[in-house]
N, C-alpha and C positions, 0 to 999 in steps of 0.2 A: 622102461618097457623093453621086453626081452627083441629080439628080431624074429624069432619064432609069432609071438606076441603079435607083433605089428604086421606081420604078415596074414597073418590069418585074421586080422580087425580089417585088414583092405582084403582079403579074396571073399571075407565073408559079404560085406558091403557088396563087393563087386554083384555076387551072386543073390544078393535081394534084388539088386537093381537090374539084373538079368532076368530072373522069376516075375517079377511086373512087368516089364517091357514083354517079357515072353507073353504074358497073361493078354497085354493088350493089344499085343499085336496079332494072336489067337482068335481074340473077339473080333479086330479088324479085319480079319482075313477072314470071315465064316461071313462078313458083312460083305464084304466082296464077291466071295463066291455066290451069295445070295441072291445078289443083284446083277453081278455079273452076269450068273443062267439063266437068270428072270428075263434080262433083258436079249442074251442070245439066244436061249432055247426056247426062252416063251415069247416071245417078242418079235423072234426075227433079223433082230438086229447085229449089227459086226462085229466081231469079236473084239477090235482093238475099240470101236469107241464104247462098246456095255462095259468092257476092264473099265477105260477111262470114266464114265461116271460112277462106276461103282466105287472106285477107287477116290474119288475127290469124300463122296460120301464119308467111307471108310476113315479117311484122314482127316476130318473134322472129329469124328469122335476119337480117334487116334489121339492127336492134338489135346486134348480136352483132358484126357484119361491118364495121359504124361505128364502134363505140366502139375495136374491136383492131385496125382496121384503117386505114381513110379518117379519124375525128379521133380518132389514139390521142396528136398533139401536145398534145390540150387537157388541161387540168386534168378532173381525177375527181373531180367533188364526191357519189359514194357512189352504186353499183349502186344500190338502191331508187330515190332520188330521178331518177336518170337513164332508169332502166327505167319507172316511171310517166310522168313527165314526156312519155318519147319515145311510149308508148301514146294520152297523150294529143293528143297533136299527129298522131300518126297515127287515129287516131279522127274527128280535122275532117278529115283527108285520104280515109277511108274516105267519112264525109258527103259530100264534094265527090264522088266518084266516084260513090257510090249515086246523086248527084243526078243527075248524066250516064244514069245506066244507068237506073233509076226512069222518066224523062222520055221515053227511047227504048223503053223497055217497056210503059209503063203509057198515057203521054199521047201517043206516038206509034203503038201498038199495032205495035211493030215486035218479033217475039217468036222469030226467027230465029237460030241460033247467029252469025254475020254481022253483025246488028246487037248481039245483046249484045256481043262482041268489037271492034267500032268505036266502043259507047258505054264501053268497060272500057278500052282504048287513051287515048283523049280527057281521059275523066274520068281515069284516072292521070296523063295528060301533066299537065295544070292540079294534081292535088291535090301533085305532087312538084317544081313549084315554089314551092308552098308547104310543105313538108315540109321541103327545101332550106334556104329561108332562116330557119323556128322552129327547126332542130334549130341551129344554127349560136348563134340569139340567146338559147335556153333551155333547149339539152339539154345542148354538147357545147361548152363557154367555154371560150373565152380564156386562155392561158396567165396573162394578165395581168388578168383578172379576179376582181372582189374575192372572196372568200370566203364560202361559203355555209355559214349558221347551221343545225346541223345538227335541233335543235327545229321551225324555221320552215320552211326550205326557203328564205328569201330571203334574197339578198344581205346581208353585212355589211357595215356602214360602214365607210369606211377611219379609219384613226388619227385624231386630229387635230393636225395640225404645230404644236407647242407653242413658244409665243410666245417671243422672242428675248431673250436675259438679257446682261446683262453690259457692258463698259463700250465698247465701240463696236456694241452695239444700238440701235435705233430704229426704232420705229413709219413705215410708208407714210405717215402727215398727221400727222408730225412727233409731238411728244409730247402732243396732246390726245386724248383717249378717241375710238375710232370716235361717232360720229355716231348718235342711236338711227333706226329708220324712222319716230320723226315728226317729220321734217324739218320746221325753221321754227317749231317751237311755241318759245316764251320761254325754256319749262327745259331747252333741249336744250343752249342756251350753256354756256360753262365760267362757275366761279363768280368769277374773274376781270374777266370781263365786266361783271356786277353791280357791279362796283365805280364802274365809272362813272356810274352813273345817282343 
């Protein structure tokens, strides 16, 4: 396959996987806004906690619409750990948006429907490019990603390629033992060596 080829098979990829997320997070965000002024403007309520439940809202169906939909290619390393994990990283994206809105609110004294919805705009632009690229590196792996230990939650280590046997094997630096890392000390020689001295 040409490199021309393989590049445009991962930017096209890329860019499906951009257009769903984009899609879902569009929907996500019209559920927040919805809830959001429902619960500010018609409600009464404070800006940072109507964002906050609008927002837990929003990221259940978020959640839901990613995993079956936008990365249903990747490996499933188990509802729980994928459903916390993604809470969690939407949780810094909630923070990143509060920070937007808080700043426009509180230290800007701008208390408007207008400017909450330009600092809710903004601060989601910024928290869902970061949302984007966690869920991608810790929610929602790699086909080809190692296996998650289900006790831990981290990664398992791969196999280890077991040493080469038999009668056309041989060692990378011929048949003396790897080398230990401390290179240069006397007893790192073979005992061969000592014979000459």
């Amino acid at each position: 396959m040409s490199l021309v080829a393989k590049i445009h098979r991962q930017f096209a990829h890329l860019v499906r996987e951009l257009a769903k997320f984009g899609s879902v997070g569009a929907i996500a965000f019209v559920i927040t806004v919805v809830i959001g002024n429902a619960l500010n403007t018609g409600l009464g309520v404070g800006p940072l906690t109507s964002n906050g439940v609008a927002t837990i809202v929003a990221t259940t169906f978020s959640y839901l619409a990613n995993r079956y939909w936008t990365f249903r290619h990747r490996d499933r390393t188990g509802l729980g750990r994928e459903y916390a994990l993604f809470f969690g990283l939407n949780g810094v994206g909630l923070v990143i948006t509060e920070l937007f809105i808080g700043f426009t609110h509180y230290v800007l004294k701008l208390d408007g429907p207008i400017s909450y919805n330009a600092s809710l705009v903004v601060g989601t632009g910024v928290a869902t490019l970061f949302r984007f690229w966690s869920y991608k590196k810790w929610v929602f792996l790699p086909a080809t990603a190692p296996q998650i230990d289900p006790a831990s939650g981290l990664p398992e280590a791969p196999p280890a390629d077991p040493a080469p046997e038999g009668p056309g094997a041989h060692r990378a630096n011929g048949d003396r033992p790897a080398p230990s890392p401390r290179l240069g000390h006397p007893l790192d020689r073979a005992a061969e060596d000592y014979a000459e001295i």
